[in-house]
C-alpha positions in Angstrom: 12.2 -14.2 -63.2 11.3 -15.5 -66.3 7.6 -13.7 -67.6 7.0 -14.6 -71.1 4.7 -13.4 -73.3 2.8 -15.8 -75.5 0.5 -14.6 -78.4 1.1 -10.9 -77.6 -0.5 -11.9 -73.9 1.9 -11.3 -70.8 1.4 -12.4 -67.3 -0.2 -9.7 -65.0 0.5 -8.8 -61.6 0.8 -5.6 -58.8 3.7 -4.2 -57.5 2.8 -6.4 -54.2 3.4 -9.8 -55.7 6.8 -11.8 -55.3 7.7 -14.2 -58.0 11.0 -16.0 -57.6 13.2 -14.9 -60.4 13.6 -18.9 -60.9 10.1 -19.2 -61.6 8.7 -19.1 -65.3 5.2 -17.9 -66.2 4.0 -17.6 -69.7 1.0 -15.8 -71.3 -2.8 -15.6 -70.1 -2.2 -15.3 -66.1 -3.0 -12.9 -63.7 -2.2 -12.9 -59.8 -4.1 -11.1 -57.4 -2.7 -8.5 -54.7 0.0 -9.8 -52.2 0.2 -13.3 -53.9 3.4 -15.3 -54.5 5.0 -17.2 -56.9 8.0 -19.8 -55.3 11.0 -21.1 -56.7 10.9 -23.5 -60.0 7.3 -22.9 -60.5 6.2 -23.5 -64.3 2.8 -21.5 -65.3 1.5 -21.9 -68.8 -1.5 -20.2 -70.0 -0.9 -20.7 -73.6 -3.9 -22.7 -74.5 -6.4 -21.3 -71.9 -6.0 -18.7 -68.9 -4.7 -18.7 -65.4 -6.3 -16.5 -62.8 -4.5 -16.7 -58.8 -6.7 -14.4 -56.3 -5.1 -12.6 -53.5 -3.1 -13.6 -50.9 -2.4 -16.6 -52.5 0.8 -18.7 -52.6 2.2 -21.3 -55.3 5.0 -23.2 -53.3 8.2 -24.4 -54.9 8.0 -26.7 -58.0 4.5 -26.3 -58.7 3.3 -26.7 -61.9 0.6 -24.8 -63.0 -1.7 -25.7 -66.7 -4.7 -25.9 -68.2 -6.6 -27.3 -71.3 -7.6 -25.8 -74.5 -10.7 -25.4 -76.3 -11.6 -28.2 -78.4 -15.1 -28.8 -80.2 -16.6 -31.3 -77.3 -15.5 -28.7 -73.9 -15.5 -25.0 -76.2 -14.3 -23.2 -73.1 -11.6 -26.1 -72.4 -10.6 -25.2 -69.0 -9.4 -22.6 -67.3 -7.1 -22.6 -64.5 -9.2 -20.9 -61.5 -7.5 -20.5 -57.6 -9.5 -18.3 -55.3 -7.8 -16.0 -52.7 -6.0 -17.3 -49.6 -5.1 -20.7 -51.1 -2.2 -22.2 -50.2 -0.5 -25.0 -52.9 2.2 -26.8 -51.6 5.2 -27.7 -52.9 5.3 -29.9 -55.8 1.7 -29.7 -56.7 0.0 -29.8 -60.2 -3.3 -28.3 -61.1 -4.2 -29.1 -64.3 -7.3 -27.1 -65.4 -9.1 -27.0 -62.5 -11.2 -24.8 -59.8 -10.1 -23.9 -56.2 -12.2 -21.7 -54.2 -11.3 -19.6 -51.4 -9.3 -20.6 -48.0 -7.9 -23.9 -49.7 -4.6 -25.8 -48.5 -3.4 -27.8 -51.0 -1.0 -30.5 -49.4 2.2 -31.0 -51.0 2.7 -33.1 -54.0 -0.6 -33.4 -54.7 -2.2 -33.2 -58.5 -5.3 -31.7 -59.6 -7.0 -32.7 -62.8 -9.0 -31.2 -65.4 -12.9 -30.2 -64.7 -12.3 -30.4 -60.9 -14.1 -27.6 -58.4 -12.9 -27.4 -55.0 -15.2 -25.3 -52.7 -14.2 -23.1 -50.4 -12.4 -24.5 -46.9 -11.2 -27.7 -48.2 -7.9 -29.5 -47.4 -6.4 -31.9 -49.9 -3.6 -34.1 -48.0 -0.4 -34.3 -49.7 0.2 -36.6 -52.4 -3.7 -36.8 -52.6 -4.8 -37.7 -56.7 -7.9 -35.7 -57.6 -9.3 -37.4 -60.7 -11.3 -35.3 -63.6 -14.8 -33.9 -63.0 -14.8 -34.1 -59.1 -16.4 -31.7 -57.0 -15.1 -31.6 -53.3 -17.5 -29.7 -51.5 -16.8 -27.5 -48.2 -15.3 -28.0 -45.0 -13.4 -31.0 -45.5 -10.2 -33.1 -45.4 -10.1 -35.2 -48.7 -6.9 -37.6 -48.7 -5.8 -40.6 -50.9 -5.3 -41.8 -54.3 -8.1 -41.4 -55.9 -9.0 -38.6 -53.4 -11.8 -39.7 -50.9 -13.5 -37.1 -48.1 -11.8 -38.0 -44.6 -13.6 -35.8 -42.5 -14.9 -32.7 -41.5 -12.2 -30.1 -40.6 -12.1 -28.9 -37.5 -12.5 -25.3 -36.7 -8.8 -25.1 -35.6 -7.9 -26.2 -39.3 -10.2 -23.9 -40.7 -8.5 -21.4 -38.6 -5.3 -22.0 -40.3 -6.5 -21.8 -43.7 -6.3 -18.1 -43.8 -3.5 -18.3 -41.2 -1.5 -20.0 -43.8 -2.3 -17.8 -46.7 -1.4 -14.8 -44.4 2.2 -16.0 -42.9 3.2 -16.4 -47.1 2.0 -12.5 -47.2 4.3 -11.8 -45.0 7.0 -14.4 -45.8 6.4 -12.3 -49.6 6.9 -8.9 -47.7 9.7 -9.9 -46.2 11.4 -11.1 -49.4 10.2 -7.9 -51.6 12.2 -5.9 -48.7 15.0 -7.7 -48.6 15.2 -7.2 -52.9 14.7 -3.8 -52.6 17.2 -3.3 -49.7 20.2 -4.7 -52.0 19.3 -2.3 -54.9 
């Protein structure tokens, strides 16, 4: 795996996170307990910082990035994903906020200034322009992104089901690493 530092800052993680040794993460990041990292996943937190809760799972070619500071936004912003988020393959989240129990459908793209509440699902190849908010307990699908429908509780079910079956798709992986030592 490819961990970088950048600016004397190195990505952080436990002993209980996978990353995919073709993944690349640079600088300001830090992944919570039992989270996973795919293949081909870029993560930059050069400008700003990237924080991925636990249980978490960044899917294969994901690209992960953020905005700096500038003298208009002085925080710029921040890369934020709660625990038990699931990000598809192929997604980019640029800068944004994702809550807790979150599935984000594959191919999809996240921009700058956006905050996903907790129990949302954004359909794949869903566009979610700048400085929306996409409140709780729905489906959101489209290009621009427009609220579907309520989920369902079966679908709310499945957001932590999903989050949970990459923990142990991660497990499963680590074991098999440590088995051809």
């Amino acid at each position: 795996m490819a961990i970088r530092s950048y600016k004397g800052i190195t990505p952080s993680f436990a002993s209980s996170v996978y990353i995919d040794e073709s993944s690349v993460l640079i600088g300001d990041i830090t992944l919570g307990k039992d989270s996973s990292v795919w293949p081909l996943v870029a993560a930059r937190g050069d400008v700003n910082f990237i924080r991925i809760g636990e249980r978490s799972n960044i899917q294969d070619g994901s690209v992960l990035h953020l905005s700096r500071p500038t003298k208009g936004n002085p925080d710029g912003y921040p890369l934020l994903i709660g625990d038990d988020v699931t990000v598809g393959h192929k997604v980019m989240l640029h800068g944004c906020q994702l809550g807790n129990r979150i599935l984000v459908g594959m191919g999809a793209i996240v921009m700058d200034n956006v905050i996903v509440e907790d129990d949302v699902i954004i359909g794949g190849g869903s566009l979610v322009p700048p400085n929306k908010c996409l409140v709780s307990g729905f489906l959101y699908v489209g290009s621009p992104v427009k609220q579907a429908r309520p989920l369902t509780s079966e679908e709310r079910a499945f957001l932590k089901v999903s989050a949970e079956n990459y923990v142990t798709l991660k497990n499963e992986y680590l074991a098999d690493i440590k088995s051809s030592d």
